[in-house]
C-alpha positions as CSV (number, residue, x, y, z in Angstrom):
1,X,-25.2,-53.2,65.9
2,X,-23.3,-56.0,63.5
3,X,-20.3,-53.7,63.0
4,X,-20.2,-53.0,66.5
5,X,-20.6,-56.9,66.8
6,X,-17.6,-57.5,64.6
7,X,-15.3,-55.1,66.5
8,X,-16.1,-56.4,69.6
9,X,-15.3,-59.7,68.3
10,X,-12.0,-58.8,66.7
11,X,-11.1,-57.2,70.1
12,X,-12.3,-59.7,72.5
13,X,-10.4,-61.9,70.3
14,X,-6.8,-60.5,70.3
15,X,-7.2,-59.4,74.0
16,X,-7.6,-63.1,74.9
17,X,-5.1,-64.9,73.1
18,X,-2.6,-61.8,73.5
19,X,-4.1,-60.2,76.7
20,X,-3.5,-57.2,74.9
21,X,-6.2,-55.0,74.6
22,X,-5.7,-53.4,71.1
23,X,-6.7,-50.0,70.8
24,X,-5.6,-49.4,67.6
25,X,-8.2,-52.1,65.9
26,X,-10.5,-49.2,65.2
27,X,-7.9,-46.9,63.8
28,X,-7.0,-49.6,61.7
29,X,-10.4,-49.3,60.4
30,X,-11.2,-46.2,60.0
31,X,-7.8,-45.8,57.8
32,X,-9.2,-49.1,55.7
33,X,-12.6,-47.4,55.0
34,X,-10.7,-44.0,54.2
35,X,-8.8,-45.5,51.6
36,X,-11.4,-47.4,50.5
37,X,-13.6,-44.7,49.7
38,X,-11.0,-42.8,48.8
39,X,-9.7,-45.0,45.8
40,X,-13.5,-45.8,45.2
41,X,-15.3,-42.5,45.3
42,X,-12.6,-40.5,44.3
43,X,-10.0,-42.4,42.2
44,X,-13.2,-44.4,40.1
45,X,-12.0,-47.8,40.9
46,X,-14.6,-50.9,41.3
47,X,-16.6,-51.2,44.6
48,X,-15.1,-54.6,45.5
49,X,-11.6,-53.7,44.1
50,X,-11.5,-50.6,46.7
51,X,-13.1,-52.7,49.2
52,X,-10.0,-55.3,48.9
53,X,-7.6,-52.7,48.9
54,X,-8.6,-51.1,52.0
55,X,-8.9,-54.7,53.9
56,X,-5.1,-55.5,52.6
57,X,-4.1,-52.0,53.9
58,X,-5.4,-53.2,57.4
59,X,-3.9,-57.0,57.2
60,X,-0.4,-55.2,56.5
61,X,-0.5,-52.4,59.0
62,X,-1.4,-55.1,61.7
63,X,1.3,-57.7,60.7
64,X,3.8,-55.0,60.5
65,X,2.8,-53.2,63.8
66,X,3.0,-56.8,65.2
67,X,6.3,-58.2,63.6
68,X,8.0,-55.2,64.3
69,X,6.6,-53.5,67.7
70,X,4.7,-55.8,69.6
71,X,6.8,-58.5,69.4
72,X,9.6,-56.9,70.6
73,X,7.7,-55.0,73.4
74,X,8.1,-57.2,77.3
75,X,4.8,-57.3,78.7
76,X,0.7,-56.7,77.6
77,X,0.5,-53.5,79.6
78,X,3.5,-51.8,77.4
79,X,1.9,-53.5,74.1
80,X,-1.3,-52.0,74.9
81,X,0.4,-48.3,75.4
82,X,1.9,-48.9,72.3
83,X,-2.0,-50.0,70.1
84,X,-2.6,-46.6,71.3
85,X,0.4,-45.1,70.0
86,X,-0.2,-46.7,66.5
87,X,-4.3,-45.3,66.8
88,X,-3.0,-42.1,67.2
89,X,-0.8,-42.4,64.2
90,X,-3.0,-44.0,62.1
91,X,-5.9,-41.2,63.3
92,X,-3.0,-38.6,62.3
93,X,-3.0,-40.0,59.1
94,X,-6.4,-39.8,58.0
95,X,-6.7,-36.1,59.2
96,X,-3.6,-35.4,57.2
97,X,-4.8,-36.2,54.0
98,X,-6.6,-32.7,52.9
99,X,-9.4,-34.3,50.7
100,X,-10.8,-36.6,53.8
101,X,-11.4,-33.3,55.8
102,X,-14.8,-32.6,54.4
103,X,-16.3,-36.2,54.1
104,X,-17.3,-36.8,57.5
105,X,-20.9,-38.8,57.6
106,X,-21.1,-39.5,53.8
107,X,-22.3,-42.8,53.0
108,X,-19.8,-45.5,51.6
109,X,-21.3,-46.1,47.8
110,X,-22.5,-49.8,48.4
111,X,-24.1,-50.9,45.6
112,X,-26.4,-52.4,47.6
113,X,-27.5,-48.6,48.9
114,X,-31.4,-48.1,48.5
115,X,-32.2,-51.7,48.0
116,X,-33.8,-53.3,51.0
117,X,-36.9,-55.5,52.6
118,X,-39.7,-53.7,53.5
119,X,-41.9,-54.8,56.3
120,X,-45.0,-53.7,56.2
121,X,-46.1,-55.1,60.0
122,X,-43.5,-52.9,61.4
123,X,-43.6,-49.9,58.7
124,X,-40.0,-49.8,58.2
125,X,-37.6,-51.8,55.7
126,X,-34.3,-53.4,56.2
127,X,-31.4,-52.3,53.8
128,X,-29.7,-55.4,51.9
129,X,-26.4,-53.7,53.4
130,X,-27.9,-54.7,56.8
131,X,-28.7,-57.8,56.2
132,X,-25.2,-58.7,55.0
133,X,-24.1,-57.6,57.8
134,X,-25.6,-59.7,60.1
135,X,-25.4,-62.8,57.7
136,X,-21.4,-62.0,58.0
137,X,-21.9,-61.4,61.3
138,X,-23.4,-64.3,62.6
139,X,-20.9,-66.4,59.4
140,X,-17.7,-65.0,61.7
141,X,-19.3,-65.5,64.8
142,X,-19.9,-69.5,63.9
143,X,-16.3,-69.9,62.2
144,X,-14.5,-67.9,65.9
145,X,-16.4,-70.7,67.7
146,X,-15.5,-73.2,65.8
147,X,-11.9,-72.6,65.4
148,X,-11.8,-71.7,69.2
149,X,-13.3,-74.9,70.3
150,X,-12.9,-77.4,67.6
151,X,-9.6,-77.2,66.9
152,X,-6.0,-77.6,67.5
153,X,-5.4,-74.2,66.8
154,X,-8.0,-73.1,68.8
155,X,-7.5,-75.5,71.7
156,X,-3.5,-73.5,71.9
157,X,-4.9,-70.0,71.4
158,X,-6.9,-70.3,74.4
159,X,-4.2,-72.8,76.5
160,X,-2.0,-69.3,75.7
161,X,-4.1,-67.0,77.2
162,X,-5.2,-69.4,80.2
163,X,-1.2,-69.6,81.1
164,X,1.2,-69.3,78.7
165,X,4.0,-70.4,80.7
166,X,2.4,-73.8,81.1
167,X,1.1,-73.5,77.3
168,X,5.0,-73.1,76.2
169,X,6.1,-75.8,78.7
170,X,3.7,-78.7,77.5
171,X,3.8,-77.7,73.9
């Protein structure tokens, strides 16, 4: 439920301060957690190190897709064609590689995997992994509000998406 919290966020974000509704912001993902395995699982580099790697594969693909498509594209309806023109290639890319074929529903090797809370009320235990999650998720959830309503940054992002005309007129 917290990953599906921080996509949501991510998308409810760009869709409204662009009102473009990005389709490609989970094919961005999925690419970043392919490579990240990839270089980790595969390749033998350090958790964190293929972690990074995978998030500053995403940060590139999305300020390149942006510098050099959606800027130039005239209106949110066409941008939003064209997210879904860059999910498909990004999907295309991940079936491509050969070695990501067979890996569908392995576990990414946290090194948090098997550690966890157990609650003995409820019989069950929570996995560290899960609780990071939700710490992170509630940590973004805080810093989005803040930024959106506290300050001058946020105050413009959302005088943009309001009206943009009269955002660009007044400054």
């Amino acid at each position: 439920g917290c990953v599906y919290a921080l996509i949501a966020m991510g998308m409810v974000l760009v869709y409204r301060t662009t009102g473009v509704l990005n389709i490609a912001h989970g094919g961005v993902g999925v690419l970043a957690g392919f490579v990240a395995w990839d270089l980790n699982t595969l390749r033998g580099w350090p958790y964190f190190a293929a972690i990074t790697a995978g998030i500053l594969l995403a940060i590139a693909a999305g300020l390149l897709f942006e510098r050099f498509i959606a800027r130039k594209v005239p209106n949110p309806f066409l941008a939003t064609v064209a997210t879904l023109a860059l999910f498909l290639l990004l999907q295309g890319l991940v079936f491509v590689v050969p070695w990501w074929g067979n890996t569908w529903g392995q576990l990414f090797p946290s090194p948090l995997l098997g550690h966890g809370v157990h609650i003995p009320v409820a019989a069950s235990s929570i996995s560290w992994d899960q609780i990071v999650l939700l710490i992170v998720g509630v940590v973004v959830f805080a810093g989005l509000w803040f930024l959106l309503r506290r300050t001058r940054l946020g105050m413009a992002m959302r005088a943009v998406s309001d009206d943009s005309t009269a955002a660009r007129i007044m400054g």
